[in-house]
C-alpha atoms as an extended CHARMM CRD file, in Angstrom:
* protein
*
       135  EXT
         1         1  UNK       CA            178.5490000000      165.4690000000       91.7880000000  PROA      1               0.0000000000
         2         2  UNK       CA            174.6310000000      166.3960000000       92.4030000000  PROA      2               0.0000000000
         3         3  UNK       CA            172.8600000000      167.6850000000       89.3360000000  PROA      3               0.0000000000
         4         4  UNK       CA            169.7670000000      170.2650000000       90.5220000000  PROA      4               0.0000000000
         5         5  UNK       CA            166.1740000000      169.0500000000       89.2850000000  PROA      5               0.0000000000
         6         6  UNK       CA            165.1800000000      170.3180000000       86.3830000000  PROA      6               0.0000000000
         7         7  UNK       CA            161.6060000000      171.0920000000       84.7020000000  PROA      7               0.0000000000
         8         8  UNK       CA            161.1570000000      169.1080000000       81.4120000000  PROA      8               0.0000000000
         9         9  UNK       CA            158.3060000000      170.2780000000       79.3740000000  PROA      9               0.0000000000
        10        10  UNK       CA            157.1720000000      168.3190000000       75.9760000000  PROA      10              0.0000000000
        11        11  UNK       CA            154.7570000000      168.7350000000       73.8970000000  PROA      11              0.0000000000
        12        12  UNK       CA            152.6640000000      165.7170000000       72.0680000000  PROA      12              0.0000000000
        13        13  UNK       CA            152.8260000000      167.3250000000       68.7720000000  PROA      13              0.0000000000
        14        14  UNK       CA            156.1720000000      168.1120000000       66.6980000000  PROA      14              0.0000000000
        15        15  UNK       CA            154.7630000000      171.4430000000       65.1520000000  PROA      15              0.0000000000
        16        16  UNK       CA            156.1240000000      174.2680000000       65.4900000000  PROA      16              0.0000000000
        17        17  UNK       CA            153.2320000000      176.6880000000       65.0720000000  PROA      17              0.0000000000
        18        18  UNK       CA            150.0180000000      176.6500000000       66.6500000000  PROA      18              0.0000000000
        19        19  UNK       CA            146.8650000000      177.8870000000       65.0160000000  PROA      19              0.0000000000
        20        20  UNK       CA            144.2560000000      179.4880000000       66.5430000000  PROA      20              0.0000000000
        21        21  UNK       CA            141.6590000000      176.8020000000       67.7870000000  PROA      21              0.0000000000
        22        22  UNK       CA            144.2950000000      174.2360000000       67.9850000000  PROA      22              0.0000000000
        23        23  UNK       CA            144.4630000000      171.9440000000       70.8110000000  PROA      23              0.0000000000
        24        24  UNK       CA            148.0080000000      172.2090000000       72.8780000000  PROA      24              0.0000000000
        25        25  UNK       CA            148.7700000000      168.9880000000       74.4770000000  PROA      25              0.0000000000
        26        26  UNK       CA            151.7640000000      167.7130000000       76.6900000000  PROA      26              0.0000000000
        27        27  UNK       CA            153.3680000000      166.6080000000       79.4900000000  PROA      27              0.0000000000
        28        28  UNK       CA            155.7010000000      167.6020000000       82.1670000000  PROA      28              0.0000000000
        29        29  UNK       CA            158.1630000000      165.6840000000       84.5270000000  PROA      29              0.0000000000
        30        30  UNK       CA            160.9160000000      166.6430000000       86.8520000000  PROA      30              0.0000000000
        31        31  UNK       CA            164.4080000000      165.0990000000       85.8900000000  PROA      31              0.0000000000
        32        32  UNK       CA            166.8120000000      164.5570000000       88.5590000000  PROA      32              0.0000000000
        33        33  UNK       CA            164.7390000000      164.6670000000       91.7440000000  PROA      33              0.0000000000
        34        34  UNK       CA            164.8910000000      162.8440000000       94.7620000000  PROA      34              0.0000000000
        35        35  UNK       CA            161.0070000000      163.1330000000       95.8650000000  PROA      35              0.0000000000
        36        36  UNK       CA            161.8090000000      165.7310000000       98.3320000000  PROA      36              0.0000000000
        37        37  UNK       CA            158.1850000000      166.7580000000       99.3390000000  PROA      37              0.0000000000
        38        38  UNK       CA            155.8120000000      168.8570000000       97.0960000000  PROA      38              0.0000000000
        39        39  UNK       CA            154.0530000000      171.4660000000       98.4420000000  PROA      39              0.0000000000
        40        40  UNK       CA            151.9170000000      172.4590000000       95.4620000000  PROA      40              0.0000000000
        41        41  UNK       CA            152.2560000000      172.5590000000       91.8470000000  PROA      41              0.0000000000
        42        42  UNK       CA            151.2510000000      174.6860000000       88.9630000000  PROA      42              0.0000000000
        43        43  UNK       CA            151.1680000000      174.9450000000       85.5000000000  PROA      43              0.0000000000
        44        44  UNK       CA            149.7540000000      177.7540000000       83.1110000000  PROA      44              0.0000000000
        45        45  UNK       CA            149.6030000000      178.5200000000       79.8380000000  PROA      45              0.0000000000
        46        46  UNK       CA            150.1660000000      182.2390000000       79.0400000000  PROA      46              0.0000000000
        47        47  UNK       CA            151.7880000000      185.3480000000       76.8140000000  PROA      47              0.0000000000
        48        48  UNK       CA            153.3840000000      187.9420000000       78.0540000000  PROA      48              0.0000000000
        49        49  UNK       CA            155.1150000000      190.8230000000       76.2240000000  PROA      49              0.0000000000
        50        50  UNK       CA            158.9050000000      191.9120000000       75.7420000000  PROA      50              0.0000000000
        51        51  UNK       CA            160.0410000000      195.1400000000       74.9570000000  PROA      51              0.0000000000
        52        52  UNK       CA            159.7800000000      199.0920000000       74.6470000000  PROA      52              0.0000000000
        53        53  UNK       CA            157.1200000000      200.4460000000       77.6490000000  PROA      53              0.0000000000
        54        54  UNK       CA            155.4940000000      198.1950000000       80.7520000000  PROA      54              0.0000000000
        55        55  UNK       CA            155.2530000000      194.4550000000       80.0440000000  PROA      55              0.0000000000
        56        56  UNK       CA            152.2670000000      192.7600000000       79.9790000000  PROA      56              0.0000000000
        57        57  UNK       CA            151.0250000000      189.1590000000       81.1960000000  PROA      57              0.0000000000
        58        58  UNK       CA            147.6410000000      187.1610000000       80.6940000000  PROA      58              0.0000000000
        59        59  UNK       CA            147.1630000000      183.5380000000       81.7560000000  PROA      59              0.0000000000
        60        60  UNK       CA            144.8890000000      181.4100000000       79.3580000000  PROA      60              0.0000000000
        61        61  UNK       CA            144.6810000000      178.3790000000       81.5100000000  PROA      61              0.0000000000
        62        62  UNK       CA            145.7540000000      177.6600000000       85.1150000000  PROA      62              0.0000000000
        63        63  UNK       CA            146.0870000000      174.2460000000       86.9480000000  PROA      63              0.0000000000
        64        64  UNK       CA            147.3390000000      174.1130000000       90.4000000000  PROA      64              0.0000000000
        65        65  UNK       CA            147.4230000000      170.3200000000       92.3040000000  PROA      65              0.0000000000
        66        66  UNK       CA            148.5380000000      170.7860000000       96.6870000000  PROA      66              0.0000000000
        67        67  UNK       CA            149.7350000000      168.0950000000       98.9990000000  PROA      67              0.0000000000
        68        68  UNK       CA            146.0460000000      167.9920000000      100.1840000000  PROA      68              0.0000000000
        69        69  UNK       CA            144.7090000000      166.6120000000       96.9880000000  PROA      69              0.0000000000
        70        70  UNK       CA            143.7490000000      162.8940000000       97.0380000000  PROA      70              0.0000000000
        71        71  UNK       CA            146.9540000000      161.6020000000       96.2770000000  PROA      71              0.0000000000
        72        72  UNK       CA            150.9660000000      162.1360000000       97.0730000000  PROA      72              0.0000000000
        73        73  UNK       CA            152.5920000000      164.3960000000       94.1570000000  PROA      73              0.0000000000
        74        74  UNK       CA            155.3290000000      162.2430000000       92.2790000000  PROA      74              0.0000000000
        75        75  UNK       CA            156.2780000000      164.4250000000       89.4920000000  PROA      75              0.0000000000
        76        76  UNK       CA            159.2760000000      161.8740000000       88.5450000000  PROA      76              0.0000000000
        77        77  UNK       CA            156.2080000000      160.6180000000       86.2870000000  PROA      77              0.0000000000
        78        78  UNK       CA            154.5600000000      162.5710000000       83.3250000000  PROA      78              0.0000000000
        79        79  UNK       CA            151.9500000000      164.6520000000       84.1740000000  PROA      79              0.0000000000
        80        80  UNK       CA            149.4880000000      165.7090000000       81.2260000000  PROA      80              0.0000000000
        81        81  UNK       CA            148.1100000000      168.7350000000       80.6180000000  PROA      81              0.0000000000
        82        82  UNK       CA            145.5120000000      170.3010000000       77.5310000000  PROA      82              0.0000000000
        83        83  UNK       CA            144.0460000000      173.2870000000       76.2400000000  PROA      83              0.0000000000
        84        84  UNK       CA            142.2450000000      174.8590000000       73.1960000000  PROA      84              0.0000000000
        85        85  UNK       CA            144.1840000000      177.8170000000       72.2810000000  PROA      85              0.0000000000
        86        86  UNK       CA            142.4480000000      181.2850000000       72.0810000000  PROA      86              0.0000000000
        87        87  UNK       CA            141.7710000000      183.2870000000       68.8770000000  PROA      87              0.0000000000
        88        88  UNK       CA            144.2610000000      185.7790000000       70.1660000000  PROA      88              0.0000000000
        89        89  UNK       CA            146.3050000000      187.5000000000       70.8550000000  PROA      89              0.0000000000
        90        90  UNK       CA            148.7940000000      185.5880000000       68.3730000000  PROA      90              0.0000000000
        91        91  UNK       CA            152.5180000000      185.5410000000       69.1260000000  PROA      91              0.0000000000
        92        92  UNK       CA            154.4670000000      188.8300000000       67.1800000000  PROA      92              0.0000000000
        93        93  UNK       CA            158.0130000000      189.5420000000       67.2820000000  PROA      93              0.0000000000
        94        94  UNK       CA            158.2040000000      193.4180000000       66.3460000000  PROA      94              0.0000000000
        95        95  UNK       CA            160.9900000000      196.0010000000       66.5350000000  PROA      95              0.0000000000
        96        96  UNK       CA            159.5310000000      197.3800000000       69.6190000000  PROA      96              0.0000000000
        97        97  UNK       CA            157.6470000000      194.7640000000       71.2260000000  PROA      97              0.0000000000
        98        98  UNK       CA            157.4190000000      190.5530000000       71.1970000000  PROA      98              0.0000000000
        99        99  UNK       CA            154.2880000000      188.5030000000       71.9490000000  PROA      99              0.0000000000
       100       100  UNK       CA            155.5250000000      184.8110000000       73.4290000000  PROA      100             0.0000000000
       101       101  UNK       CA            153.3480000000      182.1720000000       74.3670000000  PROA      101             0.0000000000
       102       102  UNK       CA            154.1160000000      179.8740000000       76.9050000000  PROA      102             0.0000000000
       103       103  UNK       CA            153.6960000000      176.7430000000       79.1140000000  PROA      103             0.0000000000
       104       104  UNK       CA            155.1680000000      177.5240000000       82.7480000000  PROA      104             0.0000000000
       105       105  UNK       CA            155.0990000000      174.9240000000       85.5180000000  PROA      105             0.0000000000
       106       106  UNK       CA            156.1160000000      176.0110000000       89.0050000000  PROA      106             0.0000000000
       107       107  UNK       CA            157.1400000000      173.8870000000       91.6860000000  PROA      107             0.0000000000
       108       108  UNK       CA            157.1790000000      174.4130000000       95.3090000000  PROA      108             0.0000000000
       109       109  UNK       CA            158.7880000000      172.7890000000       97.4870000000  PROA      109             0.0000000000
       110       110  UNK       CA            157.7300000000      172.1360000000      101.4440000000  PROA      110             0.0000000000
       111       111  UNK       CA            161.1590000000      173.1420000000      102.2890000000  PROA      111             0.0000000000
       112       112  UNK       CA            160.2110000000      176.5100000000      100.9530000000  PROA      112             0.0000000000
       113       113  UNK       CA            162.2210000000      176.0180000000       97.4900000000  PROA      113             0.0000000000
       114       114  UNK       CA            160.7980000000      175.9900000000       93.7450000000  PROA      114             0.0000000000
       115       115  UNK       CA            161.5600000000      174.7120000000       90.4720000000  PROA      115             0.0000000000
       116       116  UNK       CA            160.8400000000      176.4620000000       87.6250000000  PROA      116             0.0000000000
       117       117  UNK       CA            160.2640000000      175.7260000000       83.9530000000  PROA      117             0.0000000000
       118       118  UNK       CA            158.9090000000      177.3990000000       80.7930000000  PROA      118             0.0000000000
       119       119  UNK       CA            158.6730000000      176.0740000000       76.8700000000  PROA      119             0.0000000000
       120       120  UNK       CA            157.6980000000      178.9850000000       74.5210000000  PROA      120             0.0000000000
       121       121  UNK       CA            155.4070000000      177.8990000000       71.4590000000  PROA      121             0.0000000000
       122       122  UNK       CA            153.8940000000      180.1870000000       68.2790000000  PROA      122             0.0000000000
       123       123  UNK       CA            150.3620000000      181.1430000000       68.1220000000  PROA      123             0.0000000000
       124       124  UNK       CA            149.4640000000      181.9210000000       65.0250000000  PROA      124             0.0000000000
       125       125  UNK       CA            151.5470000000      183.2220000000       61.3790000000  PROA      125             0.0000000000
       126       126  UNK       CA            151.9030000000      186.9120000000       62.0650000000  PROA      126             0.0000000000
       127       127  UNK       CA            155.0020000000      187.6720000000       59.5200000000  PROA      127             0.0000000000
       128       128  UNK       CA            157.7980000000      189.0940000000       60.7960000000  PROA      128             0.0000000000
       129       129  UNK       CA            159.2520000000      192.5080000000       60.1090000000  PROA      129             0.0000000000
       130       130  UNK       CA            162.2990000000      191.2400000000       57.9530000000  PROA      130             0.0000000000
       131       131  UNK       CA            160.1260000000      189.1090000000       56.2210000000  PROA      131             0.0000000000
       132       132  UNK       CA            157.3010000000      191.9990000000       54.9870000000  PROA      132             0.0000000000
       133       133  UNK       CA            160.4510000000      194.2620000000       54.4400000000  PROA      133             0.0000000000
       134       134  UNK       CA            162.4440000000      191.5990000000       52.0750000000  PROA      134             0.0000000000
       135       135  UNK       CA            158.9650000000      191.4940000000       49.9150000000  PROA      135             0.0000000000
């Protein structure tokens, strides 16, 4: 029985919050593939909204590495990636609407497939709506 690839995405430090200024630092590999070849890959590191009314989407930072770069693409091995995170907008989880930060890495395939993968992370200590109501 085949398992499908998967996008694994870690991040260097254990915290759970990020603070504005703070450096974001990680790696990401691909788990379970058999080097089919890569067309391109990219990885960004965005928010995007949830909720009530149109959704909205910004990208902070935005690699993207081809099959015509210098070297072969063999994501079996870590690939790094860093950023200094913005002073905002910070990550919110409202009645009506969410904030979430993210890390997304995109795969494509040259057989015209892609894998996919996404790790949320908190910008920022904007307190919740239970929280300011239970004070």
């Amino acid at each position: 029985m085949s398992m499908e690839p998967a996008v694994l995405i870690r991040f260097d430090s254990d915290a759970s919050v990020y603070q504005p200024g703070d450096v974001l630092a990680g790696h990401y590999v691909v788990e379970r593939f058999e080097a089919d070849p890569i067309r391109s890959v990219e990885v960004s590191v965005l928010w995007h909204t949830q909720g009530k009314g149109d959704e909205d989407m910004a990208v902070h930072e935005f690699w993207s590495r081809n099959a015509a770069d210098l070297c072969p693409i063999d994501l079996r091995h870590p690939e790094q990636f860093v950023t200094k995170l913005p002073n905002s907008p910070l990550s919110y989880e409202g009645r009506l609407i969410k904030l979430h930060w993210c890390v997304r890495v995109r795969v494509f395939l040259q057989n015209g497939k892609e894998l996919f993968g996404e790790r949320k992370f908190q910008l920022g200590s904007v307190p919740s709506l239970k929280r300011l109501a239970a004070e």
